[in-house]
C-alpha positions in Angstrom: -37.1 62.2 -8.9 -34.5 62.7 -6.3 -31.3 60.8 -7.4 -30.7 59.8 -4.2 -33.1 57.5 -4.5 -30.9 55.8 -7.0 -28.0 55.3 -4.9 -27.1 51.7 -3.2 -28.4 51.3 -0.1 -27.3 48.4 2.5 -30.0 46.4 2.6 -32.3 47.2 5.8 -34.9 44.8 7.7 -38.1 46.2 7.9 -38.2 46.4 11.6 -35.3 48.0 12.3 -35.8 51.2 10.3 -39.2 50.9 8.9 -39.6 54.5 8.1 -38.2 54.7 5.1 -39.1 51.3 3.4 -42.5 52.3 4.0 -42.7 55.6 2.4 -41.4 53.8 -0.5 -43.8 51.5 -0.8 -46.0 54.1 0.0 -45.0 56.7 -2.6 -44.5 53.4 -5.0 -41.2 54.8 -5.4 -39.4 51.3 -5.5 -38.7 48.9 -8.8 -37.9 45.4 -6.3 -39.3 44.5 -3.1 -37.8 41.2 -1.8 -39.7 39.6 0.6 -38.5 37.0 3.0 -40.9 34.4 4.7 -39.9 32.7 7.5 -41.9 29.8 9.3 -42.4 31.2 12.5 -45.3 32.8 14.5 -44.5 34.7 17.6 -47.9 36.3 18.1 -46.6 40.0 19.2 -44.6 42.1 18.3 -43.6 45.0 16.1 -46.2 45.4 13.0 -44.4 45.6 9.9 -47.1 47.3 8.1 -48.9 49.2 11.7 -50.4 51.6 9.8 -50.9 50.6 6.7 -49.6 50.6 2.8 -51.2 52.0 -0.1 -53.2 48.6 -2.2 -50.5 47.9 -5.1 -50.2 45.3 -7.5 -46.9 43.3 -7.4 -45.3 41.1 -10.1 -43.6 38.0 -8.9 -40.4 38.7 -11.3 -38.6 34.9 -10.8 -39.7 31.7 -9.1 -39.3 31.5 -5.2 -36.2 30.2 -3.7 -36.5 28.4 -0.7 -34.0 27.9 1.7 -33.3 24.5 4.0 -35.0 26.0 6.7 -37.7 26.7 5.0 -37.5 30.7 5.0 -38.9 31.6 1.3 -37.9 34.5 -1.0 -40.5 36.1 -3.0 -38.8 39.0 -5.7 -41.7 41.2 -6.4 -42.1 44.0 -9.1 -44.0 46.6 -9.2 -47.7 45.9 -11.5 -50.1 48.4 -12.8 -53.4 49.4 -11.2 -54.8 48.6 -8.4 -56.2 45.7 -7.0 -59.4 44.8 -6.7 -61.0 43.3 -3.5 -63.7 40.7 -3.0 -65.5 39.1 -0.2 -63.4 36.4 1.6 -66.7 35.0 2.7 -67.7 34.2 -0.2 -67.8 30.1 -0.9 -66.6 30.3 -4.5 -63.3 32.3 -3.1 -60.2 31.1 -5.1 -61.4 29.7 -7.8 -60.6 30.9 -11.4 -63.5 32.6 -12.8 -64.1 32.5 -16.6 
């Protein structure tokens, strides 16, 4: 693995340089992904993920932490496998199965 890789980075927002962040999630060559929500729709705009990521399971690592605003943080790890997909349509979707 390239130890590069390894260095600090600053931290960079997906859209401004989302080249890179994507081949990492791509090559699942990352051990954190922090993801910020914020409550706001614009409706166009750049796509973070345009053309596409490879399915991965992620592992919330600590609770969410909200901010005033209401802009969430979501600390994700990396999981094993890969996830399995259902049918959205479906009317039992969401609920546990035994």
């Amino acid at each position: 693995m390239d130890p590069a890789l390894h260095r600090p980075q600053n931290p960079s927002p997906l859209t401004r340089a989302r080249s890179r962040p994507l081949t990492l999630l791509r090559e699942r060559l990352f051990d954190r992904l922090d993801l910020w929500v914020f409550p706001l729709m614009l409706g166009v705009g750049k796509k973070v993920f345009d053309g596409g990521v490879v399915p991965a399971n992620l592992t919330l690592l600590e609770p969410p932490v909200a901010s005033s605003t209401g802009a969430v943080l979501l600390r994700y790890g990396l999981g094993a496998g890969t996830p399995g997909t259902g049918d959205m349509r479906r009317e039992d979707r969401g609920t546990a199965q035994s």
